[in-house]
C-alpha positions as CSV (number, residue, x, y, z in Angstrom):
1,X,-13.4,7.9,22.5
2,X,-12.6,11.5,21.6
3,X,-14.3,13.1,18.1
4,X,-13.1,12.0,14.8
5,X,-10.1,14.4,13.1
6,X,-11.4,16.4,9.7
7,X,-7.8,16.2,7.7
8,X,-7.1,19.0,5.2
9,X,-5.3,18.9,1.8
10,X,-1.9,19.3,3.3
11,X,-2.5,17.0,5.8
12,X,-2.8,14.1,3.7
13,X,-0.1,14.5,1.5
14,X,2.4,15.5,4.1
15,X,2.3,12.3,6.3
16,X,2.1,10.3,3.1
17,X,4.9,8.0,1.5
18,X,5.6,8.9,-2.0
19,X,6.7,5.6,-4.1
20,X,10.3,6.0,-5.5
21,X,11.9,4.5,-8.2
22,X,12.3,1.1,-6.2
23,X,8.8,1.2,-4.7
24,X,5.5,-0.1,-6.7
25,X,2.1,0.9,-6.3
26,X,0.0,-2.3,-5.6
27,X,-3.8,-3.1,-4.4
28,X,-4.6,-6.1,-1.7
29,X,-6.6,-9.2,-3.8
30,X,-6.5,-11.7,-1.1
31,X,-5.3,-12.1,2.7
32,X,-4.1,-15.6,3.4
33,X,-3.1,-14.6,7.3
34,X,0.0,-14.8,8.7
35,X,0.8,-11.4,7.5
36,X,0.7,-12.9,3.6
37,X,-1.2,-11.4,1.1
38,X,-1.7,-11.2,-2.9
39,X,-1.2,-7.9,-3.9
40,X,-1.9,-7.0,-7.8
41,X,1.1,-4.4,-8.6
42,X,1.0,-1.6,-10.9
43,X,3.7,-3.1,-12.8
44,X,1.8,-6.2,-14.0
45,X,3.0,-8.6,-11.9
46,X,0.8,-10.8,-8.8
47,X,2.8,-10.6,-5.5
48,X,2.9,-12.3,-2.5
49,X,4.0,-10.1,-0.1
50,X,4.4,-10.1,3.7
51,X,3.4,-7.0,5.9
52,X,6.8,-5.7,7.9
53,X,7.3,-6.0,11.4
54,X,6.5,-2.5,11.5
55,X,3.3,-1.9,10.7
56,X,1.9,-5.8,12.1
57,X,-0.3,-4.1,15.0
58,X,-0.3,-0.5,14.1
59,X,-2.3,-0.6,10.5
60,X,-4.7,-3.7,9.6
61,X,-4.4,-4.2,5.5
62,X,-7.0,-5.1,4.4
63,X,-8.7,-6.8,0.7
64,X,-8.8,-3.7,-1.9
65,X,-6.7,-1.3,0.1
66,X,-4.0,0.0,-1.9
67,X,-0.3,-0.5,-0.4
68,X,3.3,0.6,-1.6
69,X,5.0,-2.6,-1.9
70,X,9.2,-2.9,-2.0
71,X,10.4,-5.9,-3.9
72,X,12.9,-8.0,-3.1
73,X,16.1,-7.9,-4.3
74,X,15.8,-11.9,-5.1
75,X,12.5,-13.5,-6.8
76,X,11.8,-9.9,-8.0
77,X,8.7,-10.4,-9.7
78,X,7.1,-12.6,-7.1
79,X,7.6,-11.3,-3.9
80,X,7.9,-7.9,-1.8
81,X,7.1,-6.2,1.2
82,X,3.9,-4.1,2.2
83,X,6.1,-0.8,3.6
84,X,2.6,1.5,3.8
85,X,-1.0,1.5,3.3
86,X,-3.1,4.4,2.1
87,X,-6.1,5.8,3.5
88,X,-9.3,6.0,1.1
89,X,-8.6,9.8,0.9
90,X,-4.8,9.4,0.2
91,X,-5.8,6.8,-2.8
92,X,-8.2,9.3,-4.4
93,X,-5.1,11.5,-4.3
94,X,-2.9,9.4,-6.0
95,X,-5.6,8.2,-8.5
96,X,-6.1,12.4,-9.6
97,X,-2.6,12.7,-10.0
98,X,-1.9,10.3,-11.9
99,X,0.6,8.0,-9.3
100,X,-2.1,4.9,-9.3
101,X,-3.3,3.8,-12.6
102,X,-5.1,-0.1,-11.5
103,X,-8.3,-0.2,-9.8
């Protein structure tokens, strides 16, 4: 299985997704499978979002993980796309800075 990798600092900041001025800041509520979930969004709004073909077998999301979600460009306020997921380290991060302000 191979011994567990202690990440510095730089490490988690540097393979980390910063959310731009299109991108929202979100945390999982509820997984209704399929790849659906209700994601509560910094912005006020509850999304349902869909995880991108991307990440479907690569990272599980799961209930109170915090994601970067991409809205669409039609139904704005109600649906999106989960684009990343942050570790529990990478979410402490973006809590101290200031990026996440829910949860």
């Amino acid at each position: 299985m191979g011994k567990k990798l202690v990440k510095s600092e730089s490490d988690i900041s540097r393979r980390m997704l910063m959310p731009n001025r299109n991108d929202i800041l979100g945390i999982v509520d509820k997984n209704f499978g399929f790849t659906r979930m209700s994601v509560h969004c910094q912005d006020g709004h509850k999304r349902m979002c869909r995880i991108r073909g991307k990440m479907k077998k690569r990272n599980w999301v799961r209930e109170g993980d915090v994601v970067l979600i991409s809205p669409w460009d039609f139904e704005f306020e109600e649906k999106g796309d989960i684009i990343f997921r942050y570790t529990q380290n990478q979410a402490y991060w973006l809590r101290d800075k200031g990026y996440l302000k829910i949860g």
